[in-house]
N, C-alpha and C positions, 0 to 999 in steps of 0.2 A: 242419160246414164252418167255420174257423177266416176271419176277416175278415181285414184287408189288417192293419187295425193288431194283431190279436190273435197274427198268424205271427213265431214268433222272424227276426232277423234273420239272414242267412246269415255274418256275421261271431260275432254271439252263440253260432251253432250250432258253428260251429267252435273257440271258447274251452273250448266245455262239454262238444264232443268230445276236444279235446286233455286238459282236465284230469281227464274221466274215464280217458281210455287211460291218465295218469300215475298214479291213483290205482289202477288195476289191475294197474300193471306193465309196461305194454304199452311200453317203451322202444323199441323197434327199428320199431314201429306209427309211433309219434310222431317218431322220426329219419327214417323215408322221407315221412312229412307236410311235415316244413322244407323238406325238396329241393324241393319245388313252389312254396315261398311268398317271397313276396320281402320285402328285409331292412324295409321297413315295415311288410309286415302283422306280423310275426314280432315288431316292437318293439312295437306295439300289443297282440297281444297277450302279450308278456311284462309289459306295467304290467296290464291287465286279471286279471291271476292273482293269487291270495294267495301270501304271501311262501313255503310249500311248494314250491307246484306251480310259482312261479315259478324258485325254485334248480334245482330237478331239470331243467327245459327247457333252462335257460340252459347247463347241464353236456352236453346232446344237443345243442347246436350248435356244428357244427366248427368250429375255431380260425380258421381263413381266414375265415370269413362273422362272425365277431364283431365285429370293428373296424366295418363296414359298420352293424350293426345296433345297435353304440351311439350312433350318431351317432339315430338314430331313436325312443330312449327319456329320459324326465325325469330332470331332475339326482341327483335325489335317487336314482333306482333305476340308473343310471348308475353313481353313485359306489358301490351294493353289491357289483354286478360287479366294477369295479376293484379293489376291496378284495381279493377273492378271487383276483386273478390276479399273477403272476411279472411284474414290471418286464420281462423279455425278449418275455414272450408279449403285452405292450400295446405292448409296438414291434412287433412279427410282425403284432398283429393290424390297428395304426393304418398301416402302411407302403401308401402313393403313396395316400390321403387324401384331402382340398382342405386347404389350409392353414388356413383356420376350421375346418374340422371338427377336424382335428387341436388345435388352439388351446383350442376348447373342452374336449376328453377331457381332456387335460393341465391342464387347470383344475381338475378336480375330484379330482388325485391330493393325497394330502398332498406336504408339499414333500420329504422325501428320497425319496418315488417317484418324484415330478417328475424329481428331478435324473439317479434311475436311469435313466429311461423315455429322456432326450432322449441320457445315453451310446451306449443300445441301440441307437438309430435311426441311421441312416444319414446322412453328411453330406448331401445335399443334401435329404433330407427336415427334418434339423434347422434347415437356412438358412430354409425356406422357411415354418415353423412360427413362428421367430424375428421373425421380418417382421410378423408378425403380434400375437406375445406383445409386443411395443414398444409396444401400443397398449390402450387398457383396452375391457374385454369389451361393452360396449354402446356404443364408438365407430365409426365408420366401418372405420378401421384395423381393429377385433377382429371384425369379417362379413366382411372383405374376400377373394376369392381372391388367388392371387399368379400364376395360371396364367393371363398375359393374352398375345394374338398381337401383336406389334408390326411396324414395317415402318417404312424412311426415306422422306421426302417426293418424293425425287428419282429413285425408281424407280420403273420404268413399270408399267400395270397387268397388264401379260401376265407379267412375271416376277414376280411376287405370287402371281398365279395358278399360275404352275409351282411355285412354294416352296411352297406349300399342299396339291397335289396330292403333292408329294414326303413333307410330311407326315402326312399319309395320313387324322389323325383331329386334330379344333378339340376344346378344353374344351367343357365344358356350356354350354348357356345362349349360344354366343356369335353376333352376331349384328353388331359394330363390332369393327374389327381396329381399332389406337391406332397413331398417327403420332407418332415421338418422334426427335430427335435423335441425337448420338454419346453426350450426356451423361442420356438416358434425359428429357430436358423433355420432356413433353406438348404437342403444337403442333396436333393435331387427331384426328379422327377417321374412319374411312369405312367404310358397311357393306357387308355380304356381298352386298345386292341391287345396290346403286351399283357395287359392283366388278364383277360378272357381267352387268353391261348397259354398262360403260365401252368405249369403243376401247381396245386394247389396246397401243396406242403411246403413249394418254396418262400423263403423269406421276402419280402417286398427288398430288402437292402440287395438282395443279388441279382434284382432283376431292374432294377431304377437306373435310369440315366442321366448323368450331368444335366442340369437345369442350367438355360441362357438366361439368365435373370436381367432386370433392366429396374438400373435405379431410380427411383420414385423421381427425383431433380432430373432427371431427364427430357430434353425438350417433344413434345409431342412431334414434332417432325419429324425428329428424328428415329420415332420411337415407328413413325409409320414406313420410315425407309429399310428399316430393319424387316418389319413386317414383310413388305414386299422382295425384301433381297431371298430371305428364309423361307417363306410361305407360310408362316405362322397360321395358326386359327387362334390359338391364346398364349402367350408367357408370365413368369411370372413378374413382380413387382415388389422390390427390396428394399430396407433402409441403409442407410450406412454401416448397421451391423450386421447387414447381411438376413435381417429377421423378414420373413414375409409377412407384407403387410396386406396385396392384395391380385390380382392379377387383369390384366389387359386383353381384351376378347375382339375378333375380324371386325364385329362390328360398329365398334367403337372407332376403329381405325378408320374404317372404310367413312363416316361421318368426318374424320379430321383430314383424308385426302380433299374431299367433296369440298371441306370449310377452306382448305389451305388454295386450294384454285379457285373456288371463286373468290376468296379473297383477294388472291394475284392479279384477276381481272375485273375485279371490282375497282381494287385501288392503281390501277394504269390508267383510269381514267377519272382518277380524280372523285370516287365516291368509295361510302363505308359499305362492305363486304354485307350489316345490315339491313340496307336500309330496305325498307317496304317499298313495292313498285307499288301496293296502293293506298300508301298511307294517303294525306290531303297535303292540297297542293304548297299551302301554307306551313307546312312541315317538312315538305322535300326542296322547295327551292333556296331556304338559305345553309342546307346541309353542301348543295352544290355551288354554294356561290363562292369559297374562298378560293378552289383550285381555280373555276371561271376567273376570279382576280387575279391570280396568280400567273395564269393564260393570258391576260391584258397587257399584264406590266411584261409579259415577255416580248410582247405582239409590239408594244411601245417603244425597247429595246430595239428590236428590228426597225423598227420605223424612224427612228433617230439616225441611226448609220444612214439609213437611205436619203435623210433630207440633207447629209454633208457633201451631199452630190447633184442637188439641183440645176446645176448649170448643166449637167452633161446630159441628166432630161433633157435640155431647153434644148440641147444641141443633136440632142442625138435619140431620136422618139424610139429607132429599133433598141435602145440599152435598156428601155422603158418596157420593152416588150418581152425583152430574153431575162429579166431579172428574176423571173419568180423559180426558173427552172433551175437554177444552180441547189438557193437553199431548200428546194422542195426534195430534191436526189438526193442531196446529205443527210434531210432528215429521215426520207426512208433509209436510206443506208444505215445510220446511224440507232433507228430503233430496230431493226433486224438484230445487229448486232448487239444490244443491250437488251432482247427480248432473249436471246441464247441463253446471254451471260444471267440475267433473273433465272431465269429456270436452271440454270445446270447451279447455280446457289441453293433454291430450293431444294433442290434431287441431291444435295451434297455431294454433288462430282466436282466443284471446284474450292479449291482454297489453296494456303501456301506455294505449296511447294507447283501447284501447274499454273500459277494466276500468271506470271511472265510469260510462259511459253503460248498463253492466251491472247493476252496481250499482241504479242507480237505477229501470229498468225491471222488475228484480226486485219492489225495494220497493213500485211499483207493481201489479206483479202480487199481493203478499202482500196488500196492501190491501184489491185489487179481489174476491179471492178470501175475505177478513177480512168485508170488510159482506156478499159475498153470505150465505154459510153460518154467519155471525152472528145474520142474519134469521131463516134457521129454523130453527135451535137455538132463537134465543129466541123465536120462536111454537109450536116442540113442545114448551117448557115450561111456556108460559104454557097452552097446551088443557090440558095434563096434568095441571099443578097448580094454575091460576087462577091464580096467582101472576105479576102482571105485572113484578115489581121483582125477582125473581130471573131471568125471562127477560131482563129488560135485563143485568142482571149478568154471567150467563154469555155474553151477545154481547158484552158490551165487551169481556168476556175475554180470549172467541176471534178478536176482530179486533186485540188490540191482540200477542195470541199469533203469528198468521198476516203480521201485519204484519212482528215480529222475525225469525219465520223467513224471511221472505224474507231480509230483510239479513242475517242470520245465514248462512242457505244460499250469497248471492254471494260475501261477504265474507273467511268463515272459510277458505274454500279457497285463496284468494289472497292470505291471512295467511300460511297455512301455507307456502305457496311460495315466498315472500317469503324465508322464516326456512330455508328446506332442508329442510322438512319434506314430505313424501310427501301429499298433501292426500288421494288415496285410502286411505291407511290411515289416520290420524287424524279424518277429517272429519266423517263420518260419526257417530261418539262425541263430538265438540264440539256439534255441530249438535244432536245429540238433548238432551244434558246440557242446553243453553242453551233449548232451547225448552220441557223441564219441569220446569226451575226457573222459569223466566217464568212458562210456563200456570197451576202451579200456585200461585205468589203470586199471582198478580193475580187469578185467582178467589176463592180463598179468604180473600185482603183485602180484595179487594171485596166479598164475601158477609158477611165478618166486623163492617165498617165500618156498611153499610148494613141489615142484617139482625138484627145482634146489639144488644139493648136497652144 
């Protein structure tokens, strides 16, 4: 009898069903399986398949269900679909959208697709995509929908309520109808429960509430910090006149939390937050090879300090032995503390005014953390070898090692941010390079200094 964790899971079972019917032949098996499954599980499992089994699926789903289900797949395997499809059939397939979704597909065409795809479309699908394309892809503007209900201040709540009923169905996610003028300004807000609990002779103007508006140029990050701090489900989305343009809905956000973490931990290791685990092999290895360089020449760095001390190898095999544990402490020390400091940047809890008192509590921790496991390192060397003067040695080392990385770990991320640099994708390779080029000079000068006749 198979245990709770040892049972495949019923989504696995279903990838491993699909792709054997596919490898059998069984096409019309696997066509009546889609009609059941909705356009997310379907995107999931089209990135879950190897590049085979996943063209042949993609070819079993009818044209009308495609548009839907690219919205629910990675850019990168996104853009292999598109590739394969007629300008005509990505306007058939993206037609009545959300304006971000649309925004996005269209971003990932080359530019004379682009320009085919937006002929094909229909004008008012094209106005409404345009609204959007004005604004860069991680701004407010580029998540926004354009599909907001509006109402004037000076109408009563019972004809709101008829106009609504006559409309028969609200966008997604909506929950505040937007009060705006003749000229489309933003003057407030009122929601769906306030309006179905109002008197019905009252005016909409006495019963609306200040609207948190959030300007189009605004960075999506930021726009999801807000979210979270508020509880939002939707706000709205202004221009510099203040005019609504469209509004931002949970689950647009909840996409750009999901994008901005793994993008965090995509790029700590040196790879694009796209990439396909199954694209071919010949397409993911030289995506990985620069950071791999990068990792070399730091690895080569290290290796140079250590050959200006070859004598004291020759003389002293134990310095050969204790070398690696200095800059290996530093370096965890030292991305602990630059993995803080990345995320409390992302979560926008750190800037000006706390980045010193950061700082400096860092370097305190490096310290604190430096004499602890300084101590006993250098009392397992001294029982080991008797050697009290190389147990000293190797704790000055690692405290004076633990110490840099702390500063090193606050510091370098908020260099790096400084300059426009991405602190999650370089950081991480500063911090280590710097902690074992440190570790290993000052052990092995210290050792060299004091040890060597």
């Amino acid at each position: 009898m198979q245990t709770l964790f040892e049972q495949e899971p019923i989504q696995q079972k279903t990838i491993r069903h699909l792709g054997d019917s596919l490898d059998a032949g069984l096409f019309l098996h696997v066509r009546q399986s889609l009609v059941l499954m909705s356009a997310e599980d379907i995107g999931h499992i089209l990135e879950s398949m190897p590049h085979r089994q996943r063209t042949l699926l993609w070819g079993l789903i009818p044209e009308k269900r495609q548009g839907e289900i690219l919205n629910h797949v990675a850019d990168e395997v996104r853009t292999i679909f598109l590739s394969q499809m007629q300008p005509s059939q990505v306007a058939a397939a993206v037609m009545g959208q959300d304006a971000d979704d649309l925004a996005d597909i269209l971003g990932d065409l080359p530019n004379h697709l682009y320009h085919q795809v937006l002929a094909s479309m229909d004008e008012q699908d094209r106005q409404r995509v345009a609204e959007v394309l004005n604004y860069p892809e991680d701004s407010a503007g580029g998540i926004m929908n354009t599909d907001t209900v509006t109402v004037r201040p000076a109408v009563e709540v019972d004809v709101v309520l008829r106009y609504l009923r006559l409309r028969g169905k609200l966008p997604r996610n909506t929950d505040l109808l937007y009060v705006v003028d003749r000229n489309d300004h933003l003057l407030g807000q009122i929601s769906l429960a306030k309006l179905v609990t109002s008197a019905p002779m009252v005016l909409v103007a006495d019963v609306m509430t200040e609207a948190a508006a959030i300007p189009a140029n605004l960075p999506d990050s930021e726009v999801s910090q807000l979210f979270q701090r508020y509880d939002w489900v939707s706000a709205p989305v202004v221009n510099e006149q203040n005019q609504l343009l469209g509004r931002i809905t949970i689950d647009d956000v909840v996409d750009v939390i999901i994008e901005d973490a793994d993008q965090s931990l995509m790029n700590m290791a040196g790879l694009d937050e796209d990439e396909d685990i199954f694209s071919p092999a010949h397409k993911s290895a030289p995506k990985r090879a620069f950071w791999l360089g990068i990792n070399l020449l730091t690895a080569l760095l290290a290796a140079s300090v250590s050959s200006y001390f070859e004598e004291t190898f020759k003389q002293l095999a134990t310095v050969a032995v204790l070398m690696t544990i200095v800059p290996s402490m530093g370096g965890i020390a030292g991305n602990q503390t630059q993995t803080l400091i990345v995320r409390g940047i992302a979560l926008g809890h750190i800037g000006g005014s706390n980045a010193r008192w950061l700082l400096g509590k860092e370097t305190l921790v490096g310290l604190f953390n430096g004499l602890l496991w300084s101590s006993v390192i250098a009392l397992a060397v001294f029982l080991w070898k008797g050697n009290w003067l190389l147990g000293a040695i190797i704790g000055a080392a690692m405290t004076i090692n633990m110490l840099v990385a702390g500063v090193a770990g606050a510091s370098i991320p908020l260099l790096l941010r400084k300059f426009g640099i991405d602190p999650a994708v370089a950081g991480g390779v500063v911090v280590t390079t710097i902690t074992d080029v440190i570790g290993l000079f000052t052990f092995l000068g210290l050792a060299t200094y004091f040890l060597i006749p």
